[in-house]
Every structure is written in structure tokens, then in C-alpha cells.
C-alpha positions as CSV (number, residue, x, y, z in Angstrom):
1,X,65.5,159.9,-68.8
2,X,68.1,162.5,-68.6
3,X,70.8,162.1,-70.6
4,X,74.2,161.7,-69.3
5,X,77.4,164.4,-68.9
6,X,80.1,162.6,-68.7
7,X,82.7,164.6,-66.1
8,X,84.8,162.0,-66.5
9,X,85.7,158.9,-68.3
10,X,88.2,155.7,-67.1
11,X,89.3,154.8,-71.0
12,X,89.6,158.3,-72.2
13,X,90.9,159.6,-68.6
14,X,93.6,156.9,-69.1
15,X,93.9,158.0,-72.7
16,X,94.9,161.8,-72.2
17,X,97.0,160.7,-69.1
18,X,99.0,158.6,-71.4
19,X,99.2,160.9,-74.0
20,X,99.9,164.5,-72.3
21,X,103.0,165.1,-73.8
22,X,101.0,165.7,-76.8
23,X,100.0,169.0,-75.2
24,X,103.5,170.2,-75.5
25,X,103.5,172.1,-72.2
26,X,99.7,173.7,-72.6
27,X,98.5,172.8,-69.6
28,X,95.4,175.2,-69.7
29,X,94.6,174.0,-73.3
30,X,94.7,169.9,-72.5
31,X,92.6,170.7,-69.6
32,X,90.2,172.1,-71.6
33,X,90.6,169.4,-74.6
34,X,89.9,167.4,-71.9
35,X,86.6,168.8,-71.4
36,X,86.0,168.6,-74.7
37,X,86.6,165.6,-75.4
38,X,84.0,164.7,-72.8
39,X,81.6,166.8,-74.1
40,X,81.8,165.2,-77.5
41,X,81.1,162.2,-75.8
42,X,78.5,163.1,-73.7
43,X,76.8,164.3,-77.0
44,X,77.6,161.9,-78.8
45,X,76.1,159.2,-76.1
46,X,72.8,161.0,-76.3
47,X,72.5,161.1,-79.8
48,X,73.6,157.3,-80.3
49,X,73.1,155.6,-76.8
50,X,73.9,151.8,-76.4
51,X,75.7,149.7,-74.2
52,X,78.9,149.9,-72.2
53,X,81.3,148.5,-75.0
54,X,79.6,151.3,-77.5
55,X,80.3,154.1,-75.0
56,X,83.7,152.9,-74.5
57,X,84.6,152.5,-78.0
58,X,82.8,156.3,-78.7
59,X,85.2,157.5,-75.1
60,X,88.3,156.1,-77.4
61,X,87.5,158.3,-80.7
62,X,86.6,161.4,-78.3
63,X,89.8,161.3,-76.6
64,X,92.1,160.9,-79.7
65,X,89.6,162.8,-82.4
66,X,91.8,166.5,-81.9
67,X,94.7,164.6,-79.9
68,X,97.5,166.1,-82.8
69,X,95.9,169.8,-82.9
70,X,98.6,170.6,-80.1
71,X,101.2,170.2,-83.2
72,X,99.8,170.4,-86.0
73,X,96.4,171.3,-88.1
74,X,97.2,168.8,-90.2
75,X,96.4,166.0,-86.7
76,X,93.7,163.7,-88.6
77,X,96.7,161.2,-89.9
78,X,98.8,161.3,-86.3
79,X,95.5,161.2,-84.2
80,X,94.4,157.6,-85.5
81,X,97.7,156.5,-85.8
82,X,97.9,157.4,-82.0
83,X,94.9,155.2,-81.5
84,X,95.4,152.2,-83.8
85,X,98.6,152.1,-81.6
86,X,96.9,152.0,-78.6
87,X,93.8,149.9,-79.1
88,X,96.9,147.7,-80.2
89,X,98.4,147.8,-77.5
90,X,95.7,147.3,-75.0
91,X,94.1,144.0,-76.6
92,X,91.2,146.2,-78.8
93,X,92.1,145.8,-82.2
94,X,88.8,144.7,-83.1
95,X,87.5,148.2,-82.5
96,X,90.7,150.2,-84.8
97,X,88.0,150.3,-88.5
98,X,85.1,152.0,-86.0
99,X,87.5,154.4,-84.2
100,X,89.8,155.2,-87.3
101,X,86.7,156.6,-89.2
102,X,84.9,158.1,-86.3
103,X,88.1,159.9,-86.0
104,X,88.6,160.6,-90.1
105,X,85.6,162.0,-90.8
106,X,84.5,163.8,-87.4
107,X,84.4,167.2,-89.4
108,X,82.8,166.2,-92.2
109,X,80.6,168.7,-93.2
110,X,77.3,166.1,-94.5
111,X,76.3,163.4,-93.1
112,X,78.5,160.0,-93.0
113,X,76.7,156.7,-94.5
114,X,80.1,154.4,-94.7
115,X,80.4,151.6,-92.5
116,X,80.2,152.6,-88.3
117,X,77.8,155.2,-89.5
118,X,75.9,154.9,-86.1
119,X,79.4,155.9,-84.0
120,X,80.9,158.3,-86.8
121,X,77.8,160.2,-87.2
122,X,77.0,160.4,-83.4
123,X,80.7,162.2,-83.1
124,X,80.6,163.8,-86.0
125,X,77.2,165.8,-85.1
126,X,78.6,166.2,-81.6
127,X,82.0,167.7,-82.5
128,X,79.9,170.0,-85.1
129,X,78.1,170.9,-82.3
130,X,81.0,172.1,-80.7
131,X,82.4,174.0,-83.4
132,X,79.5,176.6,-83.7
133,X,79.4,176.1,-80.4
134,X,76.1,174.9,-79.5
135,X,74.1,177.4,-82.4
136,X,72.7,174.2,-84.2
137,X,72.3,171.5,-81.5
138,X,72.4,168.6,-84.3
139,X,69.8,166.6,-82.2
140,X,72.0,167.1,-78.8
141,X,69.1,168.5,-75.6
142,X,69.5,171.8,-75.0
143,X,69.9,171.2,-71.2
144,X,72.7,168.6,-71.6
145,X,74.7,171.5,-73.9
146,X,74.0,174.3,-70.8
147,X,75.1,171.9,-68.0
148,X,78.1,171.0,-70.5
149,X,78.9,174.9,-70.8
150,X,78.6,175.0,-67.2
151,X,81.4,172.1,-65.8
152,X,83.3,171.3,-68.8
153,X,85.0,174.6,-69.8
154,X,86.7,174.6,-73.4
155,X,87.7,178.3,-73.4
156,X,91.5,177.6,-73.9
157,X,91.1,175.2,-76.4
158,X,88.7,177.6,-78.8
159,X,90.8,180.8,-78.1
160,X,94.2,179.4,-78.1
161,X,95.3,176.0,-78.7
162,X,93.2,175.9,-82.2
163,X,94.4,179.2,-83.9
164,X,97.6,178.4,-83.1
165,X,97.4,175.3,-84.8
166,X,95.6,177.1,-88.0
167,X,98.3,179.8,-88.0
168,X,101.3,177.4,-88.2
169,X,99.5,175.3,-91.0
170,X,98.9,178.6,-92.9
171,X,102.0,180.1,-92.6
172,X,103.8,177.0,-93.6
173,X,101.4,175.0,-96.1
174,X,98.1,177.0,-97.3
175,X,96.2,175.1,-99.2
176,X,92.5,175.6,-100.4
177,X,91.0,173.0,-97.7
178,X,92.6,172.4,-93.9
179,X,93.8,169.3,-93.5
180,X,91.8,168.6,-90.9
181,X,89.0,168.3,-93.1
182,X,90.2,165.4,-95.5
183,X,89.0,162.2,-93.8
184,X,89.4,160.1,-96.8
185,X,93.0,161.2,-97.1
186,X,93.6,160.6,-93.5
187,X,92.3,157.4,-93.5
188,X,94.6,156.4,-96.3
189,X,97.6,157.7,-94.3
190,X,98.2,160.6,-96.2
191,X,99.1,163.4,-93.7
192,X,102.9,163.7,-93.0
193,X,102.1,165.1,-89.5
194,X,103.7,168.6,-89.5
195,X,101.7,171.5,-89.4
């Protein structure tokens, strides 16, 4: 069986609309987080496959996991607060442990053994696939990463919306590791948010 490309998604469609002020007027880049966000969950799908309320729970993380990159590289801390507030909101609170550390440790460079490993490492291997952009597949099929390339764009994203976000963090706070890349301290609510 195939597996699936998700060109859309109703929980993290509703997401992003909800959220698209966090784009601060980059229309081009949201578009393409958009795609990427799908991506990430298409990957992630077919590397952990499972029932609706799994794929809607992995749909949640994907759609907030970069959400705060429009403002800051420092967006682990912001982007799970954004999401504990909404699965709040909308009744899923049940689901805030799974999704904060799917989100926390989605760049973590080895693999993740904590509790939700199933969902965090799915993401995370997804996401890393994305960032060397599909030169280690981390288990995702080949032909769901070329159909990916083909209808889900990121361009804008990779070449703009990122680097911006790493040059403001640099130029105001360098420090040895990007925030982006301390889970732990995320989790723990350390990031003040500004980038």
C-alpha cells in the first residue's frame, strides 16, 4: 500500500488558519510552512501509521512544530505554548504531554526514547528529513518524498523565512547552540520568546 501525502489536513488546516498572524505578513513563507507542515506529517504517517486519533494528534504537532520561526529562532517555548492553548481550548487536553514533546524535541539530533516515543520519533525523523532535505530519507519511501517535492513546495520557507529567523537570533543573542535545539529547556518553559 502506498503511503499517503497529505495535501491537506482539517485539524492542521484549521490550525494555520487560526494562527496566520503568526506569519507576520509572509504570505509566500506560511504558504510554504504550510506545505511543510504537511509534509512532516505525511512522513511522519508513514513511518508511524495508526489510526485516525494518532494521525490527528501527529496533524496537531506538525502544524505548531515551527509555528514561532516567523518571530523568533528561539520558537520551541512559544510553539507549544500555542498548542497547549489550543488543544485547551478545543476539548484535547489529554493529548498536550504527546504533542508538547513531539514538538520539544523534533530536532533532536539522536533518537528520542522518553515517553510518546512512537509520535516524537516519527516527527522528529520526518522534520530531519526535511532539513537535509530528503539526502537521508530516515525510513520515509523515496516516492512519497518526490511526489512531496512535487505539490508541496517549501522553497520560501528554506530560503527566506528560516535565515531570517537565524540572523535575528544571532545578531541579538549568539550563543553556542540555537535555541531551537534545546527541547528539554523548552519543555520546561525556558524560552522568553524573542529572537
Amino acid at each position: 500500500m502506498d503511503a499517503v501525502l497529505y495535501t491537506e489536513h482539517p485539524l492542521l488546516d484549521a490550525i494555520l488558519v487560526e494562527h496566520a498572524d503568526h506569519a507576520r505578513g509572509d504570505a509566500a513563507g506560511w504558504a510554504a510552512y504550510r506545505h511543510h507542515a504537511l509534509r512532516t506529517l505525511s512522513y511522519a504517517v508513514a513511518l508511524a501509521p495508526g489510526d485516525a486519533e494518532h494521525v490527528d494528534r501527529l496533524a496537531v504537532a506538525a502544524a505548531f512544530h515551527d509555528l514561532d520561526v516567523f518571530s523568533t529562532l528561539d520558537y520551541l517555548g512559544p510553539s507549544i505554548a500555542a498548542a497547549t492553548d489550543w488543544l485547551r481550548r478545543t476539548g484535547r487536553e489529554a493529548w498536550t504531554d504527546e504533542v508538547a514533546r513531539t514538538i520539544a524535541f523534533h530536532h533532536r539530533p539522536l533518537p528520542y526514547r522518553g515517553p510518546h516515543a512512537r509520535s516524537v520519533e516519527a516527527l522528529r525523523r520526518a522534520d530531519w528529513n526535511e532539513i537535509l532535505l530528503g539526502t537521508a530519507s530516515f525510513g520515509v519511501p523515496r516516492e512519497l518524498m518526490r511526489r512531496a517535492r512535487r505539490e508541496l513546495p517549501i522553497g520560501p520557507f528554506l530560503t527566506r523565512t528560516i535565515p531570517r529567523a537565524a540572523l535575528r537570533w544571532a545578531v541579538r543573542r549568539p550563543r553556542p547552540v540555537p535555541p531551537n535545539f534545546r527541547g528539554r529547556r523548552a519543555l520546561r518553559g525556558g524560552s522568553d520568546g524573542r529572537g
